[in-house]
C-alpha positions in Angstrom: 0.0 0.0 0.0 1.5 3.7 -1.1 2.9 5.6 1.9 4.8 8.5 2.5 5.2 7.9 6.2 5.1 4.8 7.9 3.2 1.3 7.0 -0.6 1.2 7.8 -0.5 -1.1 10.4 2.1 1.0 12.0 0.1 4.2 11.8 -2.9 2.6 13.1 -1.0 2.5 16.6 1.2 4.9 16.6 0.5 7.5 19.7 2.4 10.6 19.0 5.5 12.3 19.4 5.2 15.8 20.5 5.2 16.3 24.2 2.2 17.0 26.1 2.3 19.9 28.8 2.4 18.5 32.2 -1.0 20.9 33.3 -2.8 20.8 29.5 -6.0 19.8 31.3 -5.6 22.8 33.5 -4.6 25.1 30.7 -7.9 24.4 29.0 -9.9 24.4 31.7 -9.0 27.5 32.2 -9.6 28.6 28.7 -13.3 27.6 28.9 -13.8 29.2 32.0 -12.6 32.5 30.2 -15.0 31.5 27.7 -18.1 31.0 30.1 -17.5 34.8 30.7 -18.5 35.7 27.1 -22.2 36.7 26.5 -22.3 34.9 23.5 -24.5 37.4 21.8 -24.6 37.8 18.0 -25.5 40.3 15.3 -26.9 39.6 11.8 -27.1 41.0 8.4 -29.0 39.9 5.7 -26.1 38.9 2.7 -26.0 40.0 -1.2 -26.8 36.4 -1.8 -30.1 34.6 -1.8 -31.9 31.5 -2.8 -35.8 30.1 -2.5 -34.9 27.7 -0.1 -32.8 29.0 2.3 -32.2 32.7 4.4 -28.2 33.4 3.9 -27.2 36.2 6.9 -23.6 37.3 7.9 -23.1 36.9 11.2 -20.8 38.4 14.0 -20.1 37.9 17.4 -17.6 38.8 19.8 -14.4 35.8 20.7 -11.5 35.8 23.6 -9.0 39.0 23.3 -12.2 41.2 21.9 -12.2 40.1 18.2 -15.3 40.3 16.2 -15.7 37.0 14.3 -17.4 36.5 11.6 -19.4 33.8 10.1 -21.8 33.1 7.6 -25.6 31.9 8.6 -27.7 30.0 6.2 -31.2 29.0 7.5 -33.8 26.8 5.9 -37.2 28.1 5.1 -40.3 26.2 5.1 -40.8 23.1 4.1 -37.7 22.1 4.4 -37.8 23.2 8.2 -40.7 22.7 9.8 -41.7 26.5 10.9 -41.5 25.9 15.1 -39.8 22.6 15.2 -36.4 22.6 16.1 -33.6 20.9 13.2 -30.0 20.3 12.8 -26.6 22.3 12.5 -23.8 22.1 10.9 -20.4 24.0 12.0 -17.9 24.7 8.8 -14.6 25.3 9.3 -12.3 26.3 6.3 -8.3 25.7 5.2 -5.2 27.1 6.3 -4.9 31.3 5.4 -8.8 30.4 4.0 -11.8 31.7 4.0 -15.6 30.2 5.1 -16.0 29.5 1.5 -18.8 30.6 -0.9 -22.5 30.5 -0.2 -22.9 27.7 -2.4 -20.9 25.3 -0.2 -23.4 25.5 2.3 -26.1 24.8 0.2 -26.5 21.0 0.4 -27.2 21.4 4.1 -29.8 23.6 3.9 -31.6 22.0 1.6 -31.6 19.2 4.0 -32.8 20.9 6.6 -29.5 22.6 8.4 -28.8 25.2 10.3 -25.4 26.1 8.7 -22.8 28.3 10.2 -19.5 28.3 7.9 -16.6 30.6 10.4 -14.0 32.9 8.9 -10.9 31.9 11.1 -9.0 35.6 12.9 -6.6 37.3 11.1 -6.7 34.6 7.7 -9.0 35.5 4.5 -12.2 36.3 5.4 -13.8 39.0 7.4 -12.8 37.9 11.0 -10.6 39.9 13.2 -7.7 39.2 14.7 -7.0 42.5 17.3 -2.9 40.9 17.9 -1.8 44.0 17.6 -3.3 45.1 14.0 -6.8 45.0 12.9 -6.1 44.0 9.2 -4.8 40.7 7.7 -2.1 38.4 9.4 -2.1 35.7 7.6 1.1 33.8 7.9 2.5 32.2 10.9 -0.6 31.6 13.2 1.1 28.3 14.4 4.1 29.7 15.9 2.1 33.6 17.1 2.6 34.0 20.6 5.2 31.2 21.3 7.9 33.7 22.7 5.4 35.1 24.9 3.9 32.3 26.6 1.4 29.6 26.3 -1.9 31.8 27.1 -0.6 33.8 24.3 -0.9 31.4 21.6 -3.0 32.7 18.8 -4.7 29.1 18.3 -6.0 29.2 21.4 -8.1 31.8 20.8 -9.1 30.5 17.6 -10.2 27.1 18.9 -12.4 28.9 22.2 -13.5 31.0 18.6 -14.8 27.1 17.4 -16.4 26.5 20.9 -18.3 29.1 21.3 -19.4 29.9 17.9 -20.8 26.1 18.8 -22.3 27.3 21.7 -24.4 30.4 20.0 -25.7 28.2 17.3 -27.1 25.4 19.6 -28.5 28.6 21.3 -30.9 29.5 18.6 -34.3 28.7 18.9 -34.8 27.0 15.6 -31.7 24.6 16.3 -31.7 20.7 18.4 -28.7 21.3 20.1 -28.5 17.7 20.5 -28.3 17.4 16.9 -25.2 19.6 15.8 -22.7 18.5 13.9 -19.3 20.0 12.7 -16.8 19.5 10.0 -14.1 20.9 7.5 -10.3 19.9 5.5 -6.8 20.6 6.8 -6.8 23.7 9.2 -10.7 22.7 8.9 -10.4 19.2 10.0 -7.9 20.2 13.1 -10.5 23.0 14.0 -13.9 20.2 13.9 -11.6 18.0 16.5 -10.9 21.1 18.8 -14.6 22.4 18.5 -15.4 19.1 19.4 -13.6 18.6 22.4 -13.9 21.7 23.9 -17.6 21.4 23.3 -18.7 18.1 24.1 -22.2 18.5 22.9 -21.5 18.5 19.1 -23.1 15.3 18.0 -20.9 14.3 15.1 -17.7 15.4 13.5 -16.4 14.9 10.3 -12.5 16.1 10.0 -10.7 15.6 6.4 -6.6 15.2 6.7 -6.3 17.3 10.3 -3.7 20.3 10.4 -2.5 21.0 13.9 -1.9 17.3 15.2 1.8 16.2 15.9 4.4 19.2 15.5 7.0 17.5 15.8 6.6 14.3 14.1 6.5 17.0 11.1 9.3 18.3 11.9 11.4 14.7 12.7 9.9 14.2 8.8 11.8 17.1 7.5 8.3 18.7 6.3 8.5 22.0 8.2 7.6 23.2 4.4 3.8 24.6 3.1 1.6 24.8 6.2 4.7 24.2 8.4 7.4 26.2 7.1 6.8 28.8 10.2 8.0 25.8 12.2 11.1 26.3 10.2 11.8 29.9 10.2 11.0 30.3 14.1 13.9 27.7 14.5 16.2 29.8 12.1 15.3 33.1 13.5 15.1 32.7 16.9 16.5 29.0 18.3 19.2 28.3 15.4 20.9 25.8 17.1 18.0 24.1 19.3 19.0 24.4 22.4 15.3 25.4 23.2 13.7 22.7 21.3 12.0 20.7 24.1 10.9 23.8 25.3 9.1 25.0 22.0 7.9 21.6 21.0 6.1 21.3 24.7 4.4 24.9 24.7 3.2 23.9 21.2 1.6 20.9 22.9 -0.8 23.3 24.5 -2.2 23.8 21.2 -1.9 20.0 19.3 -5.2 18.6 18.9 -3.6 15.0 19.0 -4.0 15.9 23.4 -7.7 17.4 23.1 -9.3 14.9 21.2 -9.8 12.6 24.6 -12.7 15.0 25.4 -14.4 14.2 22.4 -17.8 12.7 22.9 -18.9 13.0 19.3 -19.2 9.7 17.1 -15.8 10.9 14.2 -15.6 10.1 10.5 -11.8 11.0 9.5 -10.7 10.6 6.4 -6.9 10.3 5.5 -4.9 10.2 2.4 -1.5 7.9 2.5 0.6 10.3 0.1 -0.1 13.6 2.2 3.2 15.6 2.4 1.9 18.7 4.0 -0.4 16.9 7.0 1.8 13.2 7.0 -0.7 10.5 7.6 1.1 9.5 11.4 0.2 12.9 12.5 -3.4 12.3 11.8 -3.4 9.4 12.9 -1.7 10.7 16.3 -5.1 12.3 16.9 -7.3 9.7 15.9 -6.1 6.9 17.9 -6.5 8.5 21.2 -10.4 9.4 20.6 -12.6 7.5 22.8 -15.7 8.0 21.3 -17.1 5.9 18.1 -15.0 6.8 15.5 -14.3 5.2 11.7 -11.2 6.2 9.8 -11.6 6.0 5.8 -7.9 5.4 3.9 -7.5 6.9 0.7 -3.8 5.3 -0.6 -3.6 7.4 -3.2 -4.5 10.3 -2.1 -2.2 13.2 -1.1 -3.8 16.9 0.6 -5.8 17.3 -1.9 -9.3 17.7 -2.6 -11.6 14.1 -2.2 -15.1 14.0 -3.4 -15.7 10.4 -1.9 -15.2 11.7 1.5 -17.6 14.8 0.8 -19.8 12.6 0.0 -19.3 10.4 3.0 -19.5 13.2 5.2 -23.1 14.3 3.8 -24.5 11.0 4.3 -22.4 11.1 7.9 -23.7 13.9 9.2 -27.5 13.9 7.0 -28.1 11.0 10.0 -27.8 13.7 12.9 
């Protein structure tokens, strides 16, 4: 079977490489106690973009450090949705340096039914703020922002509480089952749906395609700190160029790998993998998938690099249509 990484029946045990912070638990319980003193209010504003069957709004609401994030709303009209009776969500999250995508790709949902809320990640393409200092773009080295200041600094930190409690405000609306929520995305996406995930336990089903974010430094012991991960890289070169504070950087990036989240998971997980991946390697995928507890399936694709895979968007329809 084609592999860039390791053999199959190695990655499906393999547990990980980068080291996990001896208070991680504590660190995020902290986090979600800063979140628990947001109001979790929201604005809306009808969009340039409309179809028969569906209401498409912008939507804004306030995240950790006093960014406004945006995301866009699309809600079924009747009879799709049964005017009064509650129906399902889905949560979209978008690629590295992305955006939440066009209105189209939230279309399939709503004509099922859905609640769809697609997020525009701080400080990468779309309209979301990130406050770090600027209010415009900052698009490139979101993994590494914050490192030299501390762990509570770390700018995916505030972007995964931006997952949680975008999460939260949608199974808050009156026309959504919050016990029927889902949540899913590719890459940057995928890593996002297991964070979401874990740090709200309530999502139902998630749906991550070839997690980012899982496993620094497997990637780097890979010699891929390239694409996605060349900030890994250049923080190295600029700033530790002979290592001497490796552990140290490796560990404080632990606060923010997914592979040591994913134990809070209660959702049922459909991951989907491709063996030839160069930019996420399979073993760092599958770093996060073997320590979720809850029912989960993985789908191999051998042949398949990061790239786009229709037979897991399909998958994840169907997947997430049974919510």
């Amino acid at each position: 079977m084609p592999a860039v990484d390791m053999p199959l029946d190695e990655l499906r045990n393999y547990r990980g490489t980068n080291p996990k912070p001896n208070d991680f638990d504590a660190y995020w319980d902290e986090a979600l106690d800063e979140l628990d003193g947001l109001t979790g209010e929201f604005d809306l504003a009808p969009a340039d973009f409309s179809v028969p069957f569906a209401e498409c709004l912008h939507m804004s609401f306030t995240g950790v450090e006093g960014a406004r994030i945006h995301a866009k709303l699309v809600r079924p009209r009747a009879p799709a949705a049964e005017p009064g009776s509650p129906h399902p969500a889905v949560i979209l999250f978008h690629g590295y340096s992305g955006d939440s995508g066009p209105w189209q790709a939230t279309l399939a949902y709503a004509a099922m039914g859905f609640t769809v809320a697609a997020m525009d990640c701080r400080g990468q393409g779309g309209l979301s703020q990130d406050p770090g200092g600027v209010l415009g773009n900052t698009l490139h080295g979101h993994i590494i922002r914050g490192l030299v200041e501390g762990p509570r600094k770390l700018l995916y930190r505030r972007i995964f509480l931006d997952t949680a409690l975008l999460a939260r405000i949608v199974m808050s609306m009156e026309d959504v089952d919050e016990t029927r929520v889902g949540a899913a995305g590719p890459s940057q996406g995928g890593g996002l749906t297991l964070a979401c995930a874990a740090l709200e336990p309530r999502i139902r089903r998630a749906a991550p395609l070839y997690p980012f974010l899982c496993d620094y430094r497997r990637v780097w012991d890979l010699d891929l700190g390239q694409y996605a991960y060349q900030e890994l890289k250049q923080h190295f070169r600029r700033f530790d160029p002979t290592h001497a504070r490796a552990e140290e950087i490796f560990t404080t990036l632990g606060y923010i790998d997914v592979q040591h989240l994913v134990s809070r998971i209660r959702a049922e997980v459909l991951m989907g993998t491709g063996l030839m991946d160069e930019i996420c390697p399979a073993s760092t995928q599958f770093a996060a998938y073997n320590k979720i507890e809850s029912p989960k399936e993985m789908v191999v694709y051998p042949d398949y690099g990061h790239e786009r895979i229709d037979d897991f968007t399909d998958r994840t329809l169907r997947f997430l249509a049974a919510l």
